[in-house]
DSSP file (Angstrom, degrees, kcal/mol; ACC not computed):
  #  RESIDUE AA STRUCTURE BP1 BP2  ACC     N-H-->O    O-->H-N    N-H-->O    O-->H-N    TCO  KAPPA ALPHA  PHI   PSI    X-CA   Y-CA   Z-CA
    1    1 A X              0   0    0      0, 0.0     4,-0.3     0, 0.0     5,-0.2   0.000 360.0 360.0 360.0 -22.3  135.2 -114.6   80.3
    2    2 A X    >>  +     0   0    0      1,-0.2     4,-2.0     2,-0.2     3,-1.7   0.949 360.0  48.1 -71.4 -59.5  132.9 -116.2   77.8
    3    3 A X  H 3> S+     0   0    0      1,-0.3     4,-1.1     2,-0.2    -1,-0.2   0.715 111.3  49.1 -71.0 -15.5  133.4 -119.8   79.2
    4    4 A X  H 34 S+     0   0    0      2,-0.2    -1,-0.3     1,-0.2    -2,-0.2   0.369 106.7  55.0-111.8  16.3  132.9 -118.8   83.0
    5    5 A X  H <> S+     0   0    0     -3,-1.7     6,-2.0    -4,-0.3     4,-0.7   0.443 110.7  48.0 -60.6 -27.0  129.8 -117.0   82.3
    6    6 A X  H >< S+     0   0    0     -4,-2.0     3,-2.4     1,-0.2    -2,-0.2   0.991 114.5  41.7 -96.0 -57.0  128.7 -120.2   80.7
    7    7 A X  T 3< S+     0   0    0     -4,-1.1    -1,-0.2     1,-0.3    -3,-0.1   0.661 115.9  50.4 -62.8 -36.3  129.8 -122.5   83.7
    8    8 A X  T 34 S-     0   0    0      3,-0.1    -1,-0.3    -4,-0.1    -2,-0.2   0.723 115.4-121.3 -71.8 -22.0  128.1 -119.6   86.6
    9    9 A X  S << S+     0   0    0     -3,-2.4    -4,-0.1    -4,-0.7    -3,-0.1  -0.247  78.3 130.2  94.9 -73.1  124.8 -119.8   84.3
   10   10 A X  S    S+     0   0    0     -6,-0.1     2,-0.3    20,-0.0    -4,-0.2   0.506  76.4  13.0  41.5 -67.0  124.9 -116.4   83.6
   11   11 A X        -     0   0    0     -6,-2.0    -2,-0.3    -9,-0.2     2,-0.2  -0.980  68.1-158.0-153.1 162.2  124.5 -117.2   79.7
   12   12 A X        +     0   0    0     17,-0.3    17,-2.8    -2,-0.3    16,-1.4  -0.739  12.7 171.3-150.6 145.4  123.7 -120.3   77.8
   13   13 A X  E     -A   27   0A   0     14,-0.3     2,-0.3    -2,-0.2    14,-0.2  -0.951  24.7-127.3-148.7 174.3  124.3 -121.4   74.3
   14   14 A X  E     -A   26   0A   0     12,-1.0    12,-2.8    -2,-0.4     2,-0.3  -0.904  15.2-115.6-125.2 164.9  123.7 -124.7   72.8
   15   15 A X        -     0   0    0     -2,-0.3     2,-0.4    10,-0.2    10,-0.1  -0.661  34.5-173.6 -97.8 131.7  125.8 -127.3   70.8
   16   16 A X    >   -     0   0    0     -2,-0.3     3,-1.8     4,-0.0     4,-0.1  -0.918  28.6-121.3-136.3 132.9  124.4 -127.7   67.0
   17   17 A X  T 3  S-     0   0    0     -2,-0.4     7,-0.0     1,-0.2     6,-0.0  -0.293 105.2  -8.0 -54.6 118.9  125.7 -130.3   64.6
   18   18 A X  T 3  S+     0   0    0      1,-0.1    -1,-0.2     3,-0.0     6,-0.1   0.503  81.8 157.9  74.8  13.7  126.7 -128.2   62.0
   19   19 A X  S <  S-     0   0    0     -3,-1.8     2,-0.3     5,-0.2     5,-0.2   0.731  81.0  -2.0 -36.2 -49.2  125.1 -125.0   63.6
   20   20 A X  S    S-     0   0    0      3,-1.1    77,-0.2    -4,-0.1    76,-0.1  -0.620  91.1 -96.5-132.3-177.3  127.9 -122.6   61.1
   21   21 A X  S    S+     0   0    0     75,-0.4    81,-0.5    -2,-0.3    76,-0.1   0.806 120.0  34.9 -88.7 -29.3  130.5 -124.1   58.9
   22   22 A X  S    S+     0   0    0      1,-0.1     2,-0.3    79,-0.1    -1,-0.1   0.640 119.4  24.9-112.7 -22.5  133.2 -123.8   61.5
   23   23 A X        -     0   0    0      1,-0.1    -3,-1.1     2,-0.1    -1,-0.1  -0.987  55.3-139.8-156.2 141.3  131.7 -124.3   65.0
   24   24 A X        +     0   0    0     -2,-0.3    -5,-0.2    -5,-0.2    -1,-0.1   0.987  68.1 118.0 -69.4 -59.3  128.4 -126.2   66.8
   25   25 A X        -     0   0    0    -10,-0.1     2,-0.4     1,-0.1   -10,-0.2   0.376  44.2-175.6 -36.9 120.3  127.9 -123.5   69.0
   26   26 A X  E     -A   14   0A   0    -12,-2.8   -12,-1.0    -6,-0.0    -1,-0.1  -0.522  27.5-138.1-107.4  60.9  124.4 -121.4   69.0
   27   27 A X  E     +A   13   0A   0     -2,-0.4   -14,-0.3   -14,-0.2     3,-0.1  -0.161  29.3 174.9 -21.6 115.2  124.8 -118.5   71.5
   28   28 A X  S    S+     0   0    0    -16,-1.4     2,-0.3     1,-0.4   -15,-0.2   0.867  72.3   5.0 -90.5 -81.7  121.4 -118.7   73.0
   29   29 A X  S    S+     0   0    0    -17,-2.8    -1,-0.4     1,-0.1   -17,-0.3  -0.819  73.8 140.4-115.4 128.6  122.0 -115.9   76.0
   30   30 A X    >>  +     0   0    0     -2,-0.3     4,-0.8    -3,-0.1     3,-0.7   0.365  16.9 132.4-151.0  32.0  125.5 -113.9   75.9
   31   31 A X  H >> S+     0   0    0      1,-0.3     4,-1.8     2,-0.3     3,-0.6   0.762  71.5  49.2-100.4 -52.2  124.8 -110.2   76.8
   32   32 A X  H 34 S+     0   0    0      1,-0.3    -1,-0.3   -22,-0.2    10,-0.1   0.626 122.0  33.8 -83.0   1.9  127.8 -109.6   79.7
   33   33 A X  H <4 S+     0   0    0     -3,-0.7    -2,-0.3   -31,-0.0    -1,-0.3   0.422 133.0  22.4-121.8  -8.8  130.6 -111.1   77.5
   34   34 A X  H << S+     0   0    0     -4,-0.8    -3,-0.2    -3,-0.6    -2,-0.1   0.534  75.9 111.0-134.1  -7.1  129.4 -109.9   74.1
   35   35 A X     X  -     0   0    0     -4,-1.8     4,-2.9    -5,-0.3    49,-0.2  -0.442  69.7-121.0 -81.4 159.9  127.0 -107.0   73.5
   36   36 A X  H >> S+     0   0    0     47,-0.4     4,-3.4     1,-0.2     3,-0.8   0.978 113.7  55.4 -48.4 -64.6  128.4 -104.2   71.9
   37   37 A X  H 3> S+     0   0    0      1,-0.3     4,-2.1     2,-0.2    -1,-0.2   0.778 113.2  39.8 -39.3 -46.5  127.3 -102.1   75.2
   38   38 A X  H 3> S+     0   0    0     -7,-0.3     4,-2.0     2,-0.3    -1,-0.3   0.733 105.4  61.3 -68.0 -37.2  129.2 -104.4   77.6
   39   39 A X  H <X S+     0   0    0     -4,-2.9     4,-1.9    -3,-0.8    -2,-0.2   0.925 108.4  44.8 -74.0 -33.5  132.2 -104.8   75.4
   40   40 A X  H  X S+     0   0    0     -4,-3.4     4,-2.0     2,-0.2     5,-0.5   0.982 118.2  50.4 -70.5 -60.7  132.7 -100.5   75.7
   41   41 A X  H  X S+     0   0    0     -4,-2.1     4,-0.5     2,-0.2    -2,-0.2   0.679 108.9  48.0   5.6 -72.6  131.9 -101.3   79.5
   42   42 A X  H >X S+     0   0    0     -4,-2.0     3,-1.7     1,-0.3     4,-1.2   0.928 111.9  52.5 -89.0 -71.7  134.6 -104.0   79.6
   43   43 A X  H 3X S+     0   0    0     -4,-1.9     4,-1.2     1,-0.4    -1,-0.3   0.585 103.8  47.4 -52.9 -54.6  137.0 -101.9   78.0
   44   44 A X  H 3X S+     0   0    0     -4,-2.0     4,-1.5     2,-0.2    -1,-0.4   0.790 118.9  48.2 -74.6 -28.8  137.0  -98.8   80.1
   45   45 A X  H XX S+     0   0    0     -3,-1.7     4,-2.9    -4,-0.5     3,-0.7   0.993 113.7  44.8 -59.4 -57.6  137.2 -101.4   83.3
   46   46 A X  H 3X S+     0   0    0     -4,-1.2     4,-3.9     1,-0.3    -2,-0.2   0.734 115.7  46.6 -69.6 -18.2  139.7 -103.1   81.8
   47   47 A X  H 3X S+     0   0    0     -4,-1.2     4,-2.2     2,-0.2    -1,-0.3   0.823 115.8  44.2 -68.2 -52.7  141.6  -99.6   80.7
   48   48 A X  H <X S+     0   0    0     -4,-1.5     4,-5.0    -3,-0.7    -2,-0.2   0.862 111.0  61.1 -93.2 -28.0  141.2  -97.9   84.4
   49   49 A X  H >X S+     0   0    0     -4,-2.9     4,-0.9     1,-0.2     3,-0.6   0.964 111.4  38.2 -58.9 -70.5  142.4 -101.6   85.9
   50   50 A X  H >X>S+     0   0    0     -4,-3.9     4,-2.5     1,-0.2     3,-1.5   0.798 114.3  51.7 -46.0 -44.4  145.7 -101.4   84.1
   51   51 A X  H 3<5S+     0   0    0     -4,-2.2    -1,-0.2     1,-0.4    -2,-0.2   0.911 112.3  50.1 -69.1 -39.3  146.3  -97.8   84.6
   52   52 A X  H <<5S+     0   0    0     -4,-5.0    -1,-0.4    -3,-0.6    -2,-0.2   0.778 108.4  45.8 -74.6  -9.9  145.8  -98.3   87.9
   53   53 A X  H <<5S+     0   0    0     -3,-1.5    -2,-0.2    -4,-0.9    -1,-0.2   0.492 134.2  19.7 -79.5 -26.9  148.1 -101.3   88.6
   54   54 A X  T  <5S-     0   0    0     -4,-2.5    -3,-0.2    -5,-0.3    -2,-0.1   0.631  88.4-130.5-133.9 -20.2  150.9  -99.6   86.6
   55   55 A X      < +     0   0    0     -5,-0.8     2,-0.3     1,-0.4    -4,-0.2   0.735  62.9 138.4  98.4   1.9  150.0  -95.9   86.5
   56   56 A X        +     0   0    0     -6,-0.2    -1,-0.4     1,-0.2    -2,-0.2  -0.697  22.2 174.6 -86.8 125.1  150.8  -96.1   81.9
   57   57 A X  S  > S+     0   0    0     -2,-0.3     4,-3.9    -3,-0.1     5,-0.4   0.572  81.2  53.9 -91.8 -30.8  148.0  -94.2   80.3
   58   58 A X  H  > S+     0   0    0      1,-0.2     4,-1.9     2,-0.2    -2,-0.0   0.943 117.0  45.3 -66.8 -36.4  149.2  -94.4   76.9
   59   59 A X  H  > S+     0   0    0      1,-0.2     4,-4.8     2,-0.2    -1,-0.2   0.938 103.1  65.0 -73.0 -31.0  149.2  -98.6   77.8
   60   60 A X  H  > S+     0   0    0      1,-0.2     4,-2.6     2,-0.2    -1,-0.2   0.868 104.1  42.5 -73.4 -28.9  145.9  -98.4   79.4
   61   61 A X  H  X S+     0   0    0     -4,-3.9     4,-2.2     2,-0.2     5,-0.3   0.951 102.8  61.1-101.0 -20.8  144.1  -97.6   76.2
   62   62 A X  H  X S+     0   0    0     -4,-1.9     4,-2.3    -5,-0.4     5,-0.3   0.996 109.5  46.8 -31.8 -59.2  145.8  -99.8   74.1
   63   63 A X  H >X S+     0   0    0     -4,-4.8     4,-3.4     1,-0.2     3,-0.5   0.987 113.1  55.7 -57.2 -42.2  144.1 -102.5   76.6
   64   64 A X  H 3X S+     0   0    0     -4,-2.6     4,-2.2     1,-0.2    -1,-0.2   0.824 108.9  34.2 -37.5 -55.7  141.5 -100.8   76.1
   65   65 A X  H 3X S+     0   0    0     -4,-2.2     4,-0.8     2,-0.2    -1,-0.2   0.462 116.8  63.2 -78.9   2.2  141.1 -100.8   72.5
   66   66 A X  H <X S+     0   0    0     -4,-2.3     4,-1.4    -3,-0.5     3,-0.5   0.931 107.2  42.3 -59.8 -70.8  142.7 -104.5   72.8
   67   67 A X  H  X S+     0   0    0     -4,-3.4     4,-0.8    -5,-0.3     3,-0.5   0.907 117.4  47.4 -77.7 -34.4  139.8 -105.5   74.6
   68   68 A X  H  X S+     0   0    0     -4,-2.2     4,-0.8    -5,-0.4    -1,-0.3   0.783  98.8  71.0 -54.9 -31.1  137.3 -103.5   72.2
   69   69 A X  H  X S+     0   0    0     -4,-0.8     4,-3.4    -3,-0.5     5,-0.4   0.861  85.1  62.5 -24.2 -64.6  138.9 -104.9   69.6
   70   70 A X  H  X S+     0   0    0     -4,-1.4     4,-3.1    -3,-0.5     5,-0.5   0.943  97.5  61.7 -50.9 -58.3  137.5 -108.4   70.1
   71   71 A X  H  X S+     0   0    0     -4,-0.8     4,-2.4     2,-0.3    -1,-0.2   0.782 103.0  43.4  12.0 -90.6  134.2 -107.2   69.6
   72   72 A X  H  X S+     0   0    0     -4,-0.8     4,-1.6     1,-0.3    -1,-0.2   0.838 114.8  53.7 -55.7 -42.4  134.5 -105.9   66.0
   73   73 A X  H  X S+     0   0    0     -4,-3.4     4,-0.7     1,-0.2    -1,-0.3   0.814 110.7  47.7 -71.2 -25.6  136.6 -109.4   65.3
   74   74 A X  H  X S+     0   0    0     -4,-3.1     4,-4.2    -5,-0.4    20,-0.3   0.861 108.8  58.7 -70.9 -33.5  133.4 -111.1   66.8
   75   75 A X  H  < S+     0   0    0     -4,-2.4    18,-1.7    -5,-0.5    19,-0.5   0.950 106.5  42.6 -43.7 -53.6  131.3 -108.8   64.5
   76   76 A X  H  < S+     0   0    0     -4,-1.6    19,-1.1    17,-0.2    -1,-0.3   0.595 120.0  38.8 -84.7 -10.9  132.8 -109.9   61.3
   77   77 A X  H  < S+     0   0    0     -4,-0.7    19,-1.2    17,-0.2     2,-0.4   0.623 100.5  93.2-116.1 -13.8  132.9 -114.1   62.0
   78   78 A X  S  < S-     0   0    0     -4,-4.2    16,-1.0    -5,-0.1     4,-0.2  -0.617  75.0-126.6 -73.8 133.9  129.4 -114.2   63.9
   79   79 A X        -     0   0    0     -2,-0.4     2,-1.3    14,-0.2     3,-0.4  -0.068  61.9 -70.1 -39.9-171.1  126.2 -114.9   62.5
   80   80 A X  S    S+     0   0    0      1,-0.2    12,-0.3    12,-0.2    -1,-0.2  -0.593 100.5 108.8 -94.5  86.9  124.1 -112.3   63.4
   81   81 A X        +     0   0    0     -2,-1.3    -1,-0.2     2,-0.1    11,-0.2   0.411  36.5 117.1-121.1  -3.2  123.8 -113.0   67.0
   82   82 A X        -     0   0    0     -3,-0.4     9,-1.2    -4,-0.2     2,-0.5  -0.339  66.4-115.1 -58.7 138.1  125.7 -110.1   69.1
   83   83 A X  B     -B   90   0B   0      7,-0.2   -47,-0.4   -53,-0.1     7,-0.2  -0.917  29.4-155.1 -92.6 154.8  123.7 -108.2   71.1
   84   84 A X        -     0   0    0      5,-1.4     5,-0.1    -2,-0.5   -47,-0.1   0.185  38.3 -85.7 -87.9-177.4  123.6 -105.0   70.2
   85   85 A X  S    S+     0   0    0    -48,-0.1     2,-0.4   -49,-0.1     3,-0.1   0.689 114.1  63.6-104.0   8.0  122.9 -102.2   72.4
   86   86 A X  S >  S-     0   0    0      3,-0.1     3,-1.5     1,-0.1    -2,-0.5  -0.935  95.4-121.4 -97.3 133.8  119.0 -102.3   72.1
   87   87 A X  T 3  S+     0   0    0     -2,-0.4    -1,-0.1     1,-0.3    -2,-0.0   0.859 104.7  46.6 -45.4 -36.8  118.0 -105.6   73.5
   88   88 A X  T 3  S+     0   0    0     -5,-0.1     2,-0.7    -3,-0.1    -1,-0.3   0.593  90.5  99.7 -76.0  -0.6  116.2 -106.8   69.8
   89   89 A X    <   -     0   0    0     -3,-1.5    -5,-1.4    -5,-0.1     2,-0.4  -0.778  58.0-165.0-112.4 128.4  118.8 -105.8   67.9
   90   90 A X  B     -B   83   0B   0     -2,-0.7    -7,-0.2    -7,-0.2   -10,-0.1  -0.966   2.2-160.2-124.9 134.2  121.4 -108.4   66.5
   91   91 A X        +     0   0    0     -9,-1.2    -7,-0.1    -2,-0.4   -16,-0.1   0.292  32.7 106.5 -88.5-163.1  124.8 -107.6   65.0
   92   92 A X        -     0   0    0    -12,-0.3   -12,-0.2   -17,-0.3   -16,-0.2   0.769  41.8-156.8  57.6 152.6  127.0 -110.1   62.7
   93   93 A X        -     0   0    0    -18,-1.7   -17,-0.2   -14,-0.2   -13,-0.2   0.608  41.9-135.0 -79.4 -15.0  128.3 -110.8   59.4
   94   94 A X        +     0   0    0    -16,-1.0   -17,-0.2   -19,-0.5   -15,-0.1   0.891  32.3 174.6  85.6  68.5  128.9 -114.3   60.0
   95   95 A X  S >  S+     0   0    0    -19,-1.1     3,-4.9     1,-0.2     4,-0.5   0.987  82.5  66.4 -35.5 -71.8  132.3 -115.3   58.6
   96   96 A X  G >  S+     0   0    0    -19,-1.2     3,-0.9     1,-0.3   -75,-0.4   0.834  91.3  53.3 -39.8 -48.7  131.6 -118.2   59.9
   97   97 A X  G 3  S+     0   0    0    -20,-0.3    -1,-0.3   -77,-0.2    -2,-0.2   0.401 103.7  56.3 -62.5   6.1  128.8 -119.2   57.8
   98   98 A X  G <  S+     0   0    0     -3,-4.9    -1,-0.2     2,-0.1     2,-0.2   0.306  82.3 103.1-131.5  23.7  130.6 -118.7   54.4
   99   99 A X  S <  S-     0   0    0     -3,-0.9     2,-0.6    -4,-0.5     3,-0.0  -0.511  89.5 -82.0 -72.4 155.2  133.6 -121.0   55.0
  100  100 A X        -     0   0    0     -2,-0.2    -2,-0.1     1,-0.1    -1,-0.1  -0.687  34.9-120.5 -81.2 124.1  133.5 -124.0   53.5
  101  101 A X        -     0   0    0     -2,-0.6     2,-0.5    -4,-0.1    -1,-0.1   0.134  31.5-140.2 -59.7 132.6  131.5 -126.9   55.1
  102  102 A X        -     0   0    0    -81,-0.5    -1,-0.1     1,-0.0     2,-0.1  -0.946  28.8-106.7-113.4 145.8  134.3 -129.7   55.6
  103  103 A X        -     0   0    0     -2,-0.5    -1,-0.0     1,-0.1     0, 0.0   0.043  28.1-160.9 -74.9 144.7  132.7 -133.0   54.8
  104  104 A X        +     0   0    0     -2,-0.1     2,-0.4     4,-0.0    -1,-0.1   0.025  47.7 129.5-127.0  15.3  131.8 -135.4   58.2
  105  105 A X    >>  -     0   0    0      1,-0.1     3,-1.3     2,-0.0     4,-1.3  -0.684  66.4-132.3 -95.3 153.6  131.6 -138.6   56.2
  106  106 A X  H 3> S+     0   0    0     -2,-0.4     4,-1.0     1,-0.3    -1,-0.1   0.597 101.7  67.1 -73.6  -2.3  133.4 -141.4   57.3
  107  107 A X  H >> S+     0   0    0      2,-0.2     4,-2.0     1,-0.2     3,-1.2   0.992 106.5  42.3 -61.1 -63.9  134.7 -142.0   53.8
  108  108 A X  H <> S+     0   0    0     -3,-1.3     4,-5.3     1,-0.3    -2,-0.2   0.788 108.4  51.1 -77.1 -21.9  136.5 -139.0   54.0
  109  109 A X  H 3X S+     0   0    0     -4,-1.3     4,-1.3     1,-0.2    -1,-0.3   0.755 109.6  56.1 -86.4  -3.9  137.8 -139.2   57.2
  110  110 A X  H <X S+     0   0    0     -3,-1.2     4,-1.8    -4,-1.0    -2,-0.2   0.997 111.8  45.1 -44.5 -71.2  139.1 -143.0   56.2
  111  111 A X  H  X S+     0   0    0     -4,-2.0     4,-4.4     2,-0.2     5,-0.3   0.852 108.3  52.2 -73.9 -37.1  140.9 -141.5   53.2
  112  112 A X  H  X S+     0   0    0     -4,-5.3     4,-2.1    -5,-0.2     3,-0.3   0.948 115.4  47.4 -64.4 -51.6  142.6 -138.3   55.3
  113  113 A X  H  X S+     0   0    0     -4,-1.3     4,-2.3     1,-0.3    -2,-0.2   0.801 113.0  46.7 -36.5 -39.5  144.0 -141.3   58.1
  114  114 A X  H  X S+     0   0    0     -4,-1.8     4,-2.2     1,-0.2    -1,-0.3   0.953 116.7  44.2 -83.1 -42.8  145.2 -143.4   55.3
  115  115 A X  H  < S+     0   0    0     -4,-4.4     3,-0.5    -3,-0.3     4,-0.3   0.979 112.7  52.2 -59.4 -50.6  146.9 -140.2   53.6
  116  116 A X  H >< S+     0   0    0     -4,-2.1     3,-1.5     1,-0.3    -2,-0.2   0.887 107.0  55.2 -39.9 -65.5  148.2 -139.1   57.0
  117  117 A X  H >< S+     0   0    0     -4,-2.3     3,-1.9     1,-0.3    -1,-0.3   0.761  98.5  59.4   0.7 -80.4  149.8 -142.5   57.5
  118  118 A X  T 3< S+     0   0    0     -4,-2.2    -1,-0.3    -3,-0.5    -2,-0.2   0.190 100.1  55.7 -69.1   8.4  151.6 -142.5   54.6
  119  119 A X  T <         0   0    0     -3,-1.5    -1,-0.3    -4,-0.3    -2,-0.2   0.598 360.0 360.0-110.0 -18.0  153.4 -139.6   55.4
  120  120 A X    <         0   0    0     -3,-1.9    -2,-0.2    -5,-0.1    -3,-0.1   0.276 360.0 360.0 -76.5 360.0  154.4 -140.9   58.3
C-alpha cells in the first residue's frame, strides 16, 4: 500500500545515501500506511473484507492480526519514525540502524566480483 501512497502523493519520503545501515529511505510523510492508529484501522477493514467475501470469522482475525502484525515488525526495524497515534509522537527501535554498515568502496566491491568469479 506503502508504494502507491508514494506514487498518488499522499506520502513522501526521500532517498539518503546511507540514511540506516540497511536502506536509503527517510520516511518524510507516511501516516495512512504506517501509524499505529491506521494500522488498527487497516486491520479491522481488512478483517470485516475477508469475513465478508467468505463469511470465516475465526480467518478474518487472523487477517486481521496478519495485517497488525506488520506494524509491530515495522516497530522493531525502524528508526524512530512511525507515527504514533498523537501526531508528535514517533515510534521505533530501529533494527535497521544497528546492522552492520556494508562497506561501498570500490575496492571491496572489486574484490567480492573477483571472488564471485572464481567460484564460478
Amino acid at each position: 500500500m506503502w508504494p502507491v501512497l508514494v506514487l498518488l502523493g499522499v506520502e513522501r519520503f526521500r532517498i539518503v545515501p546511507a540514511f540506516t545501515a540497511i536502506n536509503p529511505f527517510d520516511f518524510v510523510y507516511y501516516p495512512w500506511s504506517h501509524s499505529l492508529l491506521m494500522t488498527a484501522v487497516w486491520a479491522v477493514l481488512f478483517a470485516i473484507a475477508y469475513q465478508t467475501a467468505t463469511g470465516d470469522r475465526a480467518g478474518a482475525m487472523w487477517v486481521g492480526i496478519a495485517v497488525a502484525s506488520h506494524w509491530v515488525l515495522d516497530c522493531i526495524t525502524h528508526r524512530p519514525d512511525l507515527p504514533s497515534i498523537r501526531r508528535e509522537e514517533r515510534l521505533g527501535l530501529g533494527l535497521w540502524q544497528s546492522l552492520p554498515r556494508l562497506s561501498r568502496s570500490r575496492i571491496d566491491v572489486r574484490g567480492r566480483d573477483r571472488a564471485l568469479s572464481a567460484v564460478h
